[in-house]
PDB file of N, CA, C, O and CB in Angstrom:
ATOM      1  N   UNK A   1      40.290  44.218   3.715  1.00  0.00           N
ATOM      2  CA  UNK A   1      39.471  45.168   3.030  1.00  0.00           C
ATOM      3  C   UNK A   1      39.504  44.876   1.533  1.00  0.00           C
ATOM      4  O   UNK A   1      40.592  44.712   0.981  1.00  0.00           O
ATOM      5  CB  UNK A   1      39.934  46.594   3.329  1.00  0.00           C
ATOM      6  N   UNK A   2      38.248  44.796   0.785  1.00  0.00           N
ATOM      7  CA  UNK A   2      38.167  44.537  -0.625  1.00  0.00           C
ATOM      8  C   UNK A   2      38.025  43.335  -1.229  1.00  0.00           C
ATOM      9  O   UNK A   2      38.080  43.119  -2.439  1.00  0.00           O
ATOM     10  CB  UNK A   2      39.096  44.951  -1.135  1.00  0.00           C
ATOM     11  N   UNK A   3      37.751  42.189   0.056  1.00  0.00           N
ATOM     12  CA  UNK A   3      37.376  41.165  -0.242  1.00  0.00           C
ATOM     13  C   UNK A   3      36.549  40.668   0.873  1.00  0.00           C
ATOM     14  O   UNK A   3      36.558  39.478   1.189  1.00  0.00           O
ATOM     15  CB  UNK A   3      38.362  40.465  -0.628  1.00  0.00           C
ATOM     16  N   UNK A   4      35.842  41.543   1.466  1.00  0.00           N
ATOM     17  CA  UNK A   4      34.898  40.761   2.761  1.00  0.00           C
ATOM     18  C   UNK A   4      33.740  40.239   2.340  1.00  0.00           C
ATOM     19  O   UNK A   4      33.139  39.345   2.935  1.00  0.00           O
ATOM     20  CB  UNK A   4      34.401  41.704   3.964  1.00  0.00           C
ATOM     21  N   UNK A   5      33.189  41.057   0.746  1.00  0.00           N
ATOM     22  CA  UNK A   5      31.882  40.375   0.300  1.00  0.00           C
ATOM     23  C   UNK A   5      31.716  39.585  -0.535  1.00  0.00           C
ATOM     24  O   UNK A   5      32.358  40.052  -1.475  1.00  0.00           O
ATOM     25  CB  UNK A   5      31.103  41.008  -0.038  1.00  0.00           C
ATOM     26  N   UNK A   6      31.372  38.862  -0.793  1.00  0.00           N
ATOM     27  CA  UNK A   6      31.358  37.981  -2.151  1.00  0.00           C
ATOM     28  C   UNK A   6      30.353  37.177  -2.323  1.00  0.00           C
ATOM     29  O   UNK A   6      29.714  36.906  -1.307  1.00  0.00           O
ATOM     30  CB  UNK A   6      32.442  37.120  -2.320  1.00  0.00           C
ATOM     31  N   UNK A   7      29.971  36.644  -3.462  1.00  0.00           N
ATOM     32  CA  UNK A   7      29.510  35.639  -3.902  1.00  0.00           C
ATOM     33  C   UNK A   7      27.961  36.621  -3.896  1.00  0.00           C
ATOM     34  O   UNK A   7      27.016  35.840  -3.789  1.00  0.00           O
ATOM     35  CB  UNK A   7      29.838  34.138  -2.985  1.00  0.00           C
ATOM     36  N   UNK A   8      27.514  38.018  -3.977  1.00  0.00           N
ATOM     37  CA  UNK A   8      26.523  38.337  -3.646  1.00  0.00           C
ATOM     38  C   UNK A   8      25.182  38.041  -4.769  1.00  0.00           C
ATOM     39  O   UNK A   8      25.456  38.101  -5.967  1.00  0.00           O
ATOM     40  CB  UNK A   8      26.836  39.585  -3.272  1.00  0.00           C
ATOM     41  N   UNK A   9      24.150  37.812  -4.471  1.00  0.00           N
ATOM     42  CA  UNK A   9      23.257  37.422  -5.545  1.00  0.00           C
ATOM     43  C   UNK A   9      21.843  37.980  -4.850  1.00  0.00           C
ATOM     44  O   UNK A   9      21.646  38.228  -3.661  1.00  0.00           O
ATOM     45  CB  UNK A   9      23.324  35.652  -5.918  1.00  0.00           C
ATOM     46  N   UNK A  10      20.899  38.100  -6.008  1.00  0.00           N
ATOM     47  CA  UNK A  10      19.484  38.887  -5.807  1.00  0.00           C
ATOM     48  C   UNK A  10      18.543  37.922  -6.208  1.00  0.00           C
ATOM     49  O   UNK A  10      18.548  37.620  -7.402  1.00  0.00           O
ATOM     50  CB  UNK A  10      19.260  40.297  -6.704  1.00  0.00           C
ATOM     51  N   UNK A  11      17.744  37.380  -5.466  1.00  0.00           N
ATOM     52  CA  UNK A  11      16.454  36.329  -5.954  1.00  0.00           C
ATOM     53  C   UNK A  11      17.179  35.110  -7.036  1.00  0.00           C
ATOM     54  O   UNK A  11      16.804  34.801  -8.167  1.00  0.00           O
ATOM     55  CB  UNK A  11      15.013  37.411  -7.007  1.00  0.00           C
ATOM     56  N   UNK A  12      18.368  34.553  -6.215  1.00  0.00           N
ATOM     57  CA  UNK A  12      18.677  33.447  -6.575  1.00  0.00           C
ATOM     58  C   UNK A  12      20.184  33.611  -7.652  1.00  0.00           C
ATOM     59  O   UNK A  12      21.094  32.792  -7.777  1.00  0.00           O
ATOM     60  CB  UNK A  12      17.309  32.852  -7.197  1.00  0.00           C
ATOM     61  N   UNK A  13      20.016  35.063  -8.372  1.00  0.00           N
ATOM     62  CA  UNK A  13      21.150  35.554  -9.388  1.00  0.00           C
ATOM     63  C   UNK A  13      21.882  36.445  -9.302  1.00  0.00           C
ATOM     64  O   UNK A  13      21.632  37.622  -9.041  1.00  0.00           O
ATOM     65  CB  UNK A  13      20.847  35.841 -10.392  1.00  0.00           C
ATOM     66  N   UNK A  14      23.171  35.783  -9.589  1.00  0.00           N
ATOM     67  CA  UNK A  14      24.243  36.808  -9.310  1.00  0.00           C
ATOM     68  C   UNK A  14      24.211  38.045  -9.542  1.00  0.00           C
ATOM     69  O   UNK A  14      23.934  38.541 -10.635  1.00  0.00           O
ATOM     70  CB  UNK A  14      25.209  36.583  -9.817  1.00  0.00           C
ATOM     71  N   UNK A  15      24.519  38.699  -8.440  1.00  0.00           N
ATOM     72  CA  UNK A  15      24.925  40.458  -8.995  1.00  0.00           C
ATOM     73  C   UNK A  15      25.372  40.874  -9.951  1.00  0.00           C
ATOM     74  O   UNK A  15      26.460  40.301 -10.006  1.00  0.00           O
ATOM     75  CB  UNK A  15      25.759  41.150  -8.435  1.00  0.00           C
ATOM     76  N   UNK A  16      25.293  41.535 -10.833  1.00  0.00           N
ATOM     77  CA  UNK A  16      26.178  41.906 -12.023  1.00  0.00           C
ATOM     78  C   UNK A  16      26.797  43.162 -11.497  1.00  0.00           C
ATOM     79  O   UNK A  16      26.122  43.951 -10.836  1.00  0.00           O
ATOM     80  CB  UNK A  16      25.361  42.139 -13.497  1.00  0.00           C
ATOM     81  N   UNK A  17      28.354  43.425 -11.829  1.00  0.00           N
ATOM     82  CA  UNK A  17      29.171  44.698 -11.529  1.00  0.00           C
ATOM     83  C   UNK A  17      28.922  45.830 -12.404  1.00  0.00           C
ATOM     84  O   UNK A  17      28.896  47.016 -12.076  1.00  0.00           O
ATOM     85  CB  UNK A  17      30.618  44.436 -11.610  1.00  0.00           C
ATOM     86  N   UNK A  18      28.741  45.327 -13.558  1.00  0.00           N
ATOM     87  CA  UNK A  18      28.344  46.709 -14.276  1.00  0.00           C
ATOM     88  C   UNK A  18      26.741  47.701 -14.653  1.00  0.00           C
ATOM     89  O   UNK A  18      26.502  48.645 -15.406  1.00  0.00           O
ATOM     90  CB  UNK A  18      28.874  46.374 -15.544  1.00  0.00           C
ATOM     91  N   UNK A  19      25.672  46.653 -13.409  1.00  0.00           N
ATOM     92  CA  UNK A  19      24.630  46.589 -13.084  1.00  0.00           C
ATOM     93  C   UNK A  19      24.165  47.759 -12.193  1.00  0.00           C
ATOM     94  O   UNK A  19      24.410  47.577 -11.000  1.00  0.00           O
ATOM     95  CB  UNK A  19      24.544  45.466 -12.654  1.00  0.00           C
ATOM     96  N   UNK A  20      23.491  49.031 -12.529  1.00  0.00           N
ATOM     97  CA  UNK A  20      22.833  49.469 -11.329  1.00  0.00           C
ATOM     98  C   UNK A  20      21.343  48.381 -10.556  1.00  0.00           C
ATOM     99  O   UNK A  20      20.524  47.652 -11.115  1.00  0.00           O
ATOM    100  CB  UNK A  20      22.307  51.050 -11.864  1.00  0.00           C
ATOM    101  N   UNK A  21      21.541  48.733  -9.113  1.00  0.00           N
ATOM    102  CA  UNK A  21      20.762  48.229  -8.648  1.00  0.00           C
ATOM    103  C   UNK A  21      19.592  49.333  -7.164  1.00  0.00           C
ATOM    104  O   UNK A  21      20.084  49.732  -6.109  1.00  0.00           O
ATOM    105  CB  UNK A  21      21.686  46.990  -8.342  1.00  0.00           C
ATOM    106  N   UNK A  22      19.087  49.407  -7.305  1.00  0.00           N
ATOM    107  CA  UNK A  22      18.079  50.391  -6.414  1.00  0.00           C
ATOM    108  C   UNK A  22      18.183  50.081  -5.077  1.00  0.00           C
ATOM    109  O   UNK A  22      17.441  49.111  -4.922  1.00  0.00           O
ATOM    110  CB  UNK A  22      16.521  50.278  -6.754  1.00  0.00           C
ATOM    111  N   UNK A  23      18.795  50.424  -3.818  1.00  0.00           N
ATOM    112  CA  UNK A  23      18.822  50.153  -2.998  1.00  0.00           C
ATOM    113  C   UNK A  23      18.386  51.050  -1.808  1.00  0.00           C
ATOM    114  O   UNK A  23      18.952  52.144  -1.788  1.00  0.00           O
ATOM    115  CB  UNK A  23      19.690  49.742  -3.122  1.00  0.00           C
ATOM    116  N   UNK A  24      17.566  50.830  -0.891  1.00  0.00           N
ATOM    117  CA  UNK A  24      17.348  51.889   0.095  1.00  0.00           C
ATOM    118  C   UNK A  24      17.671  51.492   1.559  1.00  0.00           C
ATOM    119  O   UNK A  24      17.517  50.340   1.962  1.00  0.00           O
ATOM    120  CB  UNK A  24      15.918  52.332   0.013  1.00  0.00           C
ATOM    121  N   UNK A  25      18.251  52.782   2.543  1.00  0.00           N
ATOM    122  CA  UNK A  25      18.507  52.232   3.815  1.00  0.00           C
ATOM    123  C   UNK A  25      18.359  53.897   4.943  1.00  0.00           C
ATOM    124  O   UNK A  25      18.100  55.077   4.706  1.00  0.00           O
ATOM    125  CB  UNK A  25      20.328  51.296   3.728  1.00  0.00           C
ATOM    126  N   UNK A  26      18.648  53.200   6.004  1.00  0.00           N
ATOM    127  CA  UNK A  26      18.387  54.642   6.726  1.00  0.00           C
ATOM    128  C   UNK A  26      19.942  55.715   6.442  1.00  0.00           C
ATOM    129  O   UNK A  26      20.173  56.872   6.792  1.00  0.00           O
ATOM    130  CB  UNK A  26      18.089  54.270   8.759  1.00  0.00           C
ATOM    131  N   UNK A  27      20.450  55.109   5.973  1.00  0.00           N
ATOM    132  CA  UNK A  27      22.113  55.930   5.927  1.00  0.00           C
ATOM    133  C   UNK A  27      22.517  56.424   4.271  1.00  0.00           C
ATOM    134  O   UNK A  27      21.740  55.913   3.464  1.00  0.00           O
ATOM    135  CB  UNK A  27      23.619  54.535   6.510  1.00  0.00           C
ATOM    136  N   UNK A  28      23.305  57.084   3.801  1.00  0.00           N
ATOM    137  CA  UNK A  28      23.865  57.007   2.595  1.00  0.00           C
ATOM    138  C   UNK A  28      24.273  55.642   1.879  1.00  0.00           C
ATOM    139  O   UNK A  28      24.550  54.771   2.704  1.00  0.00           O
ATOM    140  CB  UNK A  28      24.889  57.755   2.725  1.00  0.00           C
ATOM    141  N   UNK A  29      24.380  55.240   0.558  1.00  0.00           N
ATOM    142  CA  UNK A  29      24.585  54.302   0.223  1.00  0.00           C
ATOM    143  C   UNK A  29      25.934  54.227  -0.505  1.00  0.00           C
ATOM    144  O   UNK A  29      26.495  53.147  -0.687  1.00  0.00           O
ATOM    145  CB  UNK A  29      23.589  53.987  -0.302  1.00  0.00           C
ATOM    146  N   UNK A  30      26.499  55.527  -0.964  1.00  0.00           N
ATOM    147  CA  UNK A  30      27.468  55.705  -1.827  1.00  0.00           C
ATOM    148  C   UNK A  30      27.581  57.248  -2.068  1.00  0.00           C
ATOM    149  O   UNK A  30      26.513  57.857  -2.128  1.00  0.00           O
ATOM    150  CB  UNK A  30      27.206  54.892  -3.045  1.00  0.00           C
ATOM    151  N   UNK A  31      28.664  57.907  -2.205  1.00  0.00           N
ATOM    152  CA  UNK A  31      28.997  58.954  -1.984  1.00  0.00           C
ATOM    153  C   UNK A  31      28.336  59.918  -2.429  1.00  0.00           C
ATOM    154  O   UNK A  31      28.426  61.004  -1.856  1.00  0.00           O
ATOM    155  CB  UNK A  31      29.939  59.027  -2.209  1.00  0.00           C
ATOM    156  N   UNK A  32      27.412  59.741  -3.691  1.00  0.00           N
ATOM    157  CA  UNK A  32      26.980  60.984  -4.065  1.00  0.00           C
ATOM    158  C   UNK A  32      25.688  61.036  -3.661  1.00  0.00           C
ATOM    159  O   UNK A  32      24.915  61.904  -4.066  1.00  0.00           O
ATOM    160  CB  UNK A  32      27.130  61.278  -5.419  1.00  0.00           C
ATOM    161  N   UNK A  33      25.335  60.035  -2.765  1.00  0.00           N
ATOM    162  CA  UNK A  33      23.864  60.237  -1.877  1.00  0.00           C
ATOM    163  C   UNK A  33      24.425  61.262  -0.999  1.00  0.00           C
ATOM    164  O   UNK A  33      23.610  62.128  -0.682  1.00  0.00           O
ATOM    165  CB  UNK A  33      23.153  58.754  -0.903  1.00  0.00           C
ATOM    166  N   UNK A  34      25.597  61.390  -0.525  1.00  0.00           N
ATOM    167  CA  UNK A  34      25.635  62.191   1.122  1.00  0.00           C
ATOM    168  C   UNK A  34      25.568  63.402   0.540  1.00  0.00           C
ATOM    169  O   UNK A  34      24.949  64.080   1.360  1.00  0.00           O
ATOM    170  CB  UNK A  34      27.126  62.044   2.315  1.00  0.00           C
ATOM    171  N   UNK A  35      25.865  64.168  -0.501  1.00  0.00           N
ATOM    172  CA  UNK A  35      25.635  65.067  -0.681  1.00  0.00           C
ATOM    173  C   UNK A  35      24.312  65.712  -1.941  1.00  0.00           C
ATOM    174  O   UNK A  35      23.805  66.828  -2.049  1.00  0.00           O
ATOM    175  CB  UNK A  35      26.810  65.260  -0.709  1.00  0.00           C
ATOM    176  N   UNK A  36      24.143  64.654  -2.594  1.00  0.00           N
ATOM    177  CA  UNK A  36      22.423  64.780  -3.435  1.00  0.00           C
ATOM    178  C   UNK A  36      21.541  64.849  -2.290  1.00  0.00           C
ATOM    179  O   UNK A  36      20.390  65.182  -2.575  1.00  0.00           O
ATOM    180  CB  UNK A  36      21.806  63.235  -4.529  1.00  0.00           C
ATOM    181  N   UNK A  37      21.750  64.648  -1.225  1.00  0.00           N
ATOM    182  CA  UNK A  37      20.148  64.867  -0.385  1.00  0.00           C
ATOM    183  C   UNK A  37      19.342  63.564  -1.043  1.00  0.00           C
ATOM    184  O   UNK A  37      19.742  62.462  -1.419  1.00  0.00           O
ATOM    185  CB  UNK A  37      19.119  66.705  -0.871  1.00  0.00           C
ATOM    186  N   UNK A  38      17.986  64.208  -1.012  1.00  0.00           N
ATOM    187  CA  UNK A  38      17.113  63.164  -1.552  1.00  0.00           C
ATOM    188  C   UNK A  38      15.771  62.473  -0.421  1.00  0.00           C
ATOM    189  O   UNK A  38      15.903  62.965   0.700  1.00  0.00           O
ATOM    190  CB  UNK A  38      18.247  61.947  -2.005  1.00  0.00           C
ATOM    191  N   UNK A  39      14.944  61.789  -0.478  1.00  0.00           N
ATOM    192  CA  UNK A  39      13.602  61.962   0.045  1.00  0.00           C
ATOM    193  C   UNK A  39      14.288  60.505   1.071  1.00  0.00           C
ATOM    194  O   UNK A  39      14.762  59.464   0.617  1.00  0.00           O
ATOM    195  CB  UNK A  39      11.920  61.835  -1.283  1.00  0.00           C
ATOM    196  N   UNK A  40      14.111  60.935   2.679  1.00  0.00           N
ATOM    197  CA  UNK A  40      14.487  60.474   3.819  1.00  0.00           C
ATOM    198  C   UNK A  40      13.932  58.798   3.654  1.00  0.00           C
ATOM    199  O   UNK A  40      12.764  58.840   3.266  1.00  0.00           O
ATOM    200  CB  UNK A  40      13.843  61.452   5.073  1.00  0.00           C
ATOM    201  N   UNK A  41      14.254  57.820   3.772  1.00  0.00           N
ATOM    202  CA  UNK A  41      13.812  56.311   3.502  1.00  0.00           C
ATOM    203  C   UNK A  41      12.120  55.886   4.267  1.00  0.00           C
ATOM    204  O   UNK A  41      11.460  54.882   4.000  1.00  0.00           O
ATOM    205  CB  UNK A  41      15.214  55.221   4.314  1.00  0.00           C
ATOM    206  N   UNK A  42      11.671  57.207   5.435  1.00  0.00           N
ATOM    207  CA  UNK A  42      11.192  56.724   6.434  1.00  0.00           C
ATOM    208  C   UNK A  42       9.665  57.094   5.729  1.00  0.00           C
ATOM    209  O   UNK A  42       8.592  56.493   5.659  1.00  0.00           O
ATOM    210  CB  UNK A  42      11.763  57.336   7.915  1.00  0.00           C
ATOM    211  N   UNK A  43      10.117  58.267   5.302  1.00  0.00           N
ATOM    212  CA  UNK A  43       8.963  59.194   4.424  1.00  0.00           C
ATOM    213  C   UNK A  43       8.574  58.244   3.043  1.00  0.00           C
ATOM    214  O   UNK A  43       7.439  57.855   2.765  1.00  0.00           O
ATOM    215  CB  UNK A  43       9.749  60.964   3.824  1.00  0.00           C
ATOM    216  N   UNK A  44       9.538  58.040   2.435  1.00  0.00           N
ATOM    217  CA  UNK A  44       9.419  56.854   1.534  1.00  0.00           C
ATOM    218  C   UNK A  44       8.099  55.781   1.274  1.00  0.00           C
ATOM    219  O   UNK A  44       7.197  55.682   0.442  1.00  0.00           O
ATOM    220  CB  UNK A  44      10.449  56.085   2.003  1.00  0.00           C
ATOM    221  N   UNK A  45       8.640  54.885   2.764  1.00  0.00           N
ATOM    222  CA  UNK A  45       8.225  53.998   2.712  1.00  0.00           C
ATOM    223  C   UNK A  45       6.494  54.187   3.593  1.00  0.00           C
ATOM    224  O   UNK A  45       5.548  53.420   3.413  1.00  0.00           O
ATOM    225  CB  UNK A  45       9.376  53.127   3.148  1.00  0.00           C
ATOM    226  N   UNK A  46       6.496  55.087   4.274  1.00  0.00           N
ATOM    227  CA  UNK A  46       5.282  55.607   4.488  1.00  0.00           C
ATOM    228  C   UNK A  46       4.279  55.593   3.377  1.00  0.00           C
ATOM    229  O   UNK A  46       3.350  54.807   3.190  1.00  0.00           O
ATOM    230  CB  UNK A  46       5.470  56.821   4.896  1.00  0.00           C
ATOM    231  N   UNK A  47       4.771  56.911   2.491  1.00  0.00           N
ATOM    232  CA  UNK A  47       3.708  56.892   1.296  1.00  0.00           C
ATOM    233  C   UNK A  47       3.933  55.660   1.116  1.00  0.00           C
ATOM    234  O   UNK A  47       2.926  55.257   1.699  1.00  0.00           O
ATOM    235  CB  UNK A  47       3.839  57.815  -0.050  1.00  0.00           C
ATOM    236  N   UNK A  48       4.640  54.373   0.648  1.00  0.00           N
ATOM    237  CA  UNK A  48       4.543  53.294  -0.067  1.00  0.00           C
ATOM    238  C   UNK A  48       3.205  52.630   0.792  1.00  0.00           C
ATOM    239  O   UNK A  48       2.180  52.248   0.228  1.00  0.00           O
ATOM    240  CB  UNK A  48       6.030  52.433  -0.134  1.00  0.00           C
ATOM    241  N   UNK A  49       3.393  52.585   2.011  1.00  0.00           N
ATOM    242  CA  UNK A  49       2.508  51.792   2.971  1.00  0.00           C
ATOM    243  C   UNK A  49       1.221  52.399   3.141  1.00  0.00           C
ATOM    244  O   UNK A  49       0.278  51.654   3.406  1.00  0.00           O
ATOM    245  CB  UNK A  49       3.119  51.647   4.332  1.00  0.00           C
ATOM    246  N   UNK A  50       0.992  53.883   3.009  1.00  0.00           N
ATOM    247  CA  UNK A  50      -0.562  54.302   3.038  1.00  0.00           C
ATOM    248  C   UNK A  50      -1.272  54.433   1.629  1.00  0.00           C
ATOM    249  O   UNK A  50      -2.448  54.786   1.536  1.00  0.00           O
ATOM    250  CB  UNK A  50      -0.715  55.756   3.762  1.00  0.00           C
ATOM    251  N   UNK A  51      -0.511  54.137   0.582  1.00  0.00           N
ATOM    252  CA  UNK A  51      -1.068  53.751  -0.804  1.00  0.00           C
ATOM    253  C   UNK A  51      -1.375  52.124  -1.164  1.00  0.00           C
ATOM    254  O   UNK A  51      -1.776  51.931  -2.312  1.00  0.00           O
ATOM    255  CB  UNK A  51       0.015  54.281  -1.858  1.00  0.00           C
ATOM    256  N   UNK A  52      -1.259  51.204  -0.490  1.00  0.00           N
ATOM    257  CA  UNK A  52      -1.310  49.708  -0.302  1.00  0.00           C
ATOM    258  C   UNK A  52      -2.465  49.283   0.527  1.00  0.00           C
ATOM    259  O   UNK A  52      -2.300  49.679   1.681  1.00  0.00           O
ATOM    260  CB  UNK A  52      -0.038  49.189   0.351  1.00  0.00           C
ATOM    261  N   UNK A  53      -3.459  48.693   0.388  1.00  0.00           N
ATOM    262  CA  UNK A  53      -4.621  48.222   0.825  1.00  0.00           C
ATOM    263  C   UNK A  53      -3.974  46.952   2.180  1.00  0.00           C
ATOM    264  O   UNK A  53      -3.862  47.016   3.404  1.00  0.00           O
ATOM    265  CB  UNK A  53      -5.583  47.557  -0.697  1.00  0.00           C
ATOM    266  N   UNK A  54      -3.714  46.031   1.275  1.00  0.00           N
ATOM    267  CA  UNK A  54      -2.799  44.837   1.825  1.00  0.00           C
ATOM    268  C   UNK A  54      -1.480  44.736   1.668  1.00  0.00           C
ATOM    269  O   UNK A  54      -1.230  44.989   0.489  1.00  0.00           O
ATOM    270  CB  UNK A  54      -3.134  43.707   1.359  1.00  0.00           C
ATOM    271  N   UNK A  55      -0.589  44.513   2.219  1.00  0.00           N
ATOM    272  CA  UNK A  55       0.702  44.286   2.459  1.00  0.00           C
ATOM    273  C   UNK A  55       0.967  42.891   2.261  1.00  0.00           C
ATOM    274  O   UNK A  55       0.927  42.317   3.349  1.00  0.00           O
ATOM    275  CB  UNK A  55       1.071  44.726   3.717  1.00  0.00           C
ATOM    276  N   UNK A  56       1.247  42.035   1.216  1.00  0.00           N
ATOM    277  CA  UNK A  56       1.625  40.505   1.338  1.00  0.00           C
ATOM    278  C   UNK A  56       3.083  40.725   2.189  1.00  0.00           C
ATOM    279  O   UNK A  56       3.601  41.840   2.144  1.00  0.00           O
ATOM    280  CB  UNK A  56       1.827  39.602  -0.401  1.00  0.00           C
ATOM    281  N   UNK A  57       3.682  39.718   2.906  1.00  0.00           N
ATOM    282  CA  UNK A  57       4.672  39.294   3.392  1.00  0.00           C
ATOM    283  C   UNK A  57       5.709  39.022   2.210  1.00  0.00           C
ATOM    284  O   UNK A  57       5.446  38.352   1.212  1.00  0.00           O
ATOM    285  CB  UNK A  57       4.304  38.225   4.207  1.00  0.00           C
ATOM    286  N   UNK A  58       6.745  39.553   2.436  1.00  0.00           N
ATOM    287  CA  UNK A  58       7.937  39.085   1.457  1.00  0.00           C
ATOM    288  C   UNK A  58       8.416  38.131   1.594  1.00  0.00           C
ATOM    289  O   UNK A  58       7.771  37.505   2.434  1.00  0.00           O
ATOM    290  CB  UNK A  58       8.936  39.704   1.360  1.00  0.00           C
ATOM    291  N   UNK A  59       9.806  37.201   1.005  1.00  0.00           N
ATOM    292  CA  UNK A  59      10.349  36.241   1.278  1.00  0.00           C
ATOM    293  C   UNK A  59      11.822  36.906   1.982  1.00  0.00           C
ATOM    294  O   UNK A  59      12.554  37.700   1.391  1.00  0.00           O
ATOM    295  CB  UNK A  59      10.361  35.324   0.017  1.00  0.00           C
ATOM    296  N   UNK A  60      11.931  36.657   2.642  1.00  0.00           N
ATOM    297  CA  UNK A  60      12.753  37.316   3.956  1.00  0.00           C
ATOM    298  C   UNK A  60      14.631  36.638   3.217  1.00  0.00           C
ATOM    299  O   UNK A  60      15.064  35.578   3.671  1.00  0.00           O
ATOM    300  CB  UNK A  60      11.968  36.266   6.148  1.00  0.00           C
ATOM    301  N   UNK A  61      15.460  37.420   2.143  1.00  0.00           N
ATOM    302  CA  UNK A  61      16.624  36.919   2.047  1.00  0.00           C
ATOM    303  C   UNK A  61      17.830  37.328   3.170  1.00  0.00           C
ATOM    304  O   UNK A  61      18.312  38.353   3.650  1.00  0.00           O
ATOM    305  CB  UNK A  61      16.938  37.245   0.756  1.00  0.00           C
ATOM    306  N   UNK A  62      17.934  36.436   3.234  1.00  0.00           N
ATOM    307  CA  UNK A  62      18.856  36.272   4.442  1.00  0.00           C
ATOM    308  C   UNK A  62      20.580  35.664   4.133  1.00  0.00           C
ATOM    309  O   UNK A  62      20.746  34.594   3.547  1.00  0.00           O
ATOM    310  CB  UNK A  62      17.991  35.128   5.457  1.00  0.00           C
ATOM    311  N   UNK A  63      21.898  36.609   4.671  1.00  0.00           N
ATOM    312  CA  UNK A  63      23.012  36.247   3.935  1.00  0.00           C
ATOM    313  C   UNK A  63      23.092  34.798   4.824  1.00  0.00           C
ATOM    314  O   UNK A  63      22.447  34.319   5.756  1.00  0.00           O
ATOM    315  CB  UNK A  63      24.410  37.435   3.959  1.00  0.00           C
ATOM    316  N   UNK A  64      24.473  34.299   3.843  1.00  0.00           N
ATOM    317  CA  UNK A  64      24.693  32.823   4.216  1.00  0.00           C
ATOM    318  C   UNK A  64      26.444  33.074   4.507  1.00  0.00           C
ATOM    319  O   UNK A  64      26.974  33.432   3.455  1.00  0.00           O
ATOM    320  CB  UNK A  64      24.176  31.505   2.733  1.00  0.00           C
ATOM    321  N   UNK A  65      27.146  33.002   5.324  1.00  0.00           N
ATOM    322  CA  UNK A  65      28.720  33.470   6.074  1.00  0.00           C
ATOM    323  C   UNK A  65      28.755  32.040   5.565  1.00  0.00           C
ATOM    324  O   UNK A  65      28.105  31.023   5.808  1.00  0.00           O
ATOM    325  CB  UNK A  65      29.109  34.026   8.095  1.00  0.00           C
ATOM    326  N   UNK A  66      29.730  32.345   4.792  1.00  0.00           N
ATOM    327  CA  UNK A  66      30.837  31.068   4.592  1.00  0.00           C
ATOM    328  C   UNK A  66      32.027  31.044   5.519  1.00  0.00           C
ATOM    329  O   UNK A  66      32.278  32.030   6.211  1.00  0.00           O
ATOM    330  CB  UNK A  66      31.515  31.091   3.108  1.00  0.00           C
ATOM    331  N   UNK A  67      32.824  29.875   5.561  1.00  0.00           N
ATOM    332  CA  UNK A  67      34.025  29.658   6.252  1.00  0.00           C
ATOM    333  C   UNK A  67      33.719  30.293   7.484  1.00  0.00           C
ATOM    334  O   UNK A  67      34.374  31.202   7.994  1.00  0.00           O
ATOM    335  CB  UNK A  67      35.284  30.178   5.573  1.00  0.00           C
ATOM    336  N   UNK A  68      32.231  29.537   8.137  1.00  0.00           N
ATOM    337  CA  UNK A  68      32.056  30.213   9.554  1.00  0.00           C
ATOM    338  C   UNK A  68      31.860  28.394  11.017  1.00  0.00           C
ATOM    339  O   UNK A  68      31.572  28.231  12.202  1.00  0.00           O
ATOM    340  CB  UNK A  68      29.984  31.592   9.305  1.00  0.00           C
ATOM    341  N   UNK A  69      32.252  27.530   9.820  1.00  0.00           N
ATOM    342  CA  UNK A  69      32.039  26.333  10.272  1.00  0.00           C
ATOM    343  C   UNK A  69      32.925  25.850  11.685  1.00  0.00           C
ATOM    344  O   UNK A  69      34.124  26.062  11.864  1.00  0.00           O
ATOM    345  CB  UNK A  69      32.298  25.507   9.088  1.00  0.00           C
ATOM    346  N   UNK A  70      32.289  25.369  12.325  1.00  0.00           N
ATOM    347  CA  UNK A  70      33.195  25.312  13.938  1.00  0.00           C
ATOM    348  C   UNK A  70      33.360  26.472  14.741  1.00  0.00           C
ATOM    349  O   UNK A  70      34.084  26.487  15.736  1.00  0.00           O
ATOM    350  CB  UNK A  70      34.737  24.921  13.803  1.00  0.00           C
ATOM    351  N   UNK A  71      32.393  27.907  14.136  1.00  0.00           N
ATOM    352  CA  UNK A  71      32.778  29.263  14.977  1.00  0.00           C
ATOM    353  C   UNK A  71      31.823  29.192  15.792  1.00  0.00           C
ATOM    354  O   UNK A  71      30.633  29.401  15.557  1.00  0.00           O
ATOM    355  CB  UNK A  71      32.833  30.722  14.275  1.00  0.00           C
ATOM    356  N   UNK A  72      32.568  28.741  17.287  1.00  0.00           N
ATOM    357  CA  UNK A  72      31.277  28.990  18.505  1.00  0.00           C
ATOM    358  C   UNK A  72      30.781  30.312  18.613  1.00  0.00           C
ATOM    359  O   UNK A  72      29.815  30.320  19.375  1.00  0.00           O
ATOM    360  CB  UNK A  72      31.732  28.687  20.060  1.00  0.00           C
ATOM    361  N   UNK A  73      31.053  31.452  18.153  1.00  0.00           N
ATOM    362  CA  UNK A  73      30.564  32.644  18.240  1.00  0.00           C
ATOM    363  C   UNK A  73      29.386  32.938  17.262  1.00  0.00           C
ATOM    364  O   UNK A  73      28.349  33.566  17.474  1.00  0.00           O
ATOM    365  CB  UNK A  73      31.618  33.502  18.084  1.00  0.00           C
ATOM    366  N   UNK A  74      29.901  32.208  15.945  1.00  0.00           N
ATOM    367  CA  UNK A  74      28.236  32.810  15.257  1.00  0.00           C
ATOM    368  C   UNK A  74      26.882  31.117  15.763  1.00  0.00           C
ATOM    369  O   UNK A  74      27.176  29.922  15.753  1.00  0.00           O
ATOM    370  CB  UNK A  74      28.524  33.032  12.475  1.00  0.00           C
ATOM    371  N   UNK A  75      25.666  31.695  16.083  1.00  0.00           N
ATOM    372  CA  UNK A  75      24.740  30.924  16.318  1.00  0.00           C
ATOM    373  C   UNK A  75      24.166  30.816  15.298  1.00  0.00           C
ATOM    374  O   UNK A  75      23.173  30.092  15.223  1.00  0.00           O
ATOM    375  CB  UNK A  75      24.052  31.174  17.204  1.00  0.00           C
TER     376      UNK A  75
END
């Protein structure tokens, strides 16, 4: 615990720690979401999607597991 993540980076650049960063998901993200409430992710992204004509495709970032080399379990 406290070292499972690392090396994390956003469109090529490192995370900064003393950086807020905007993040949305179906769950809380950090403690003072569970109790701020706040507008449900699903509702969100709705309005985002019925205010948008076209939708371009994103570039899909995807993590990279280090020290996973020779593990028959990850494919």
């Amino acid at each position: 615990m406290g070292a499972r993540i690392s090396d994390l980076a956003l469109k090529g650049k490192p995370i900064e720690a003393a950086k807020k960063y905007k993040v949305a998901g179906w769950a809380p993200v950090a403690e003072a979401a569970k109790t701020a409430g706040g507008e449900p992710i699903w509702d969100l992204m709705a309005r985002y999607l019925r205010d948008r004509k076209v939708i371009k495709p994103m570039r899909l970032e995807l993590p990279r597991l280090k020290g996973m080399d020779g593990n028959g379990g990850i494919a």
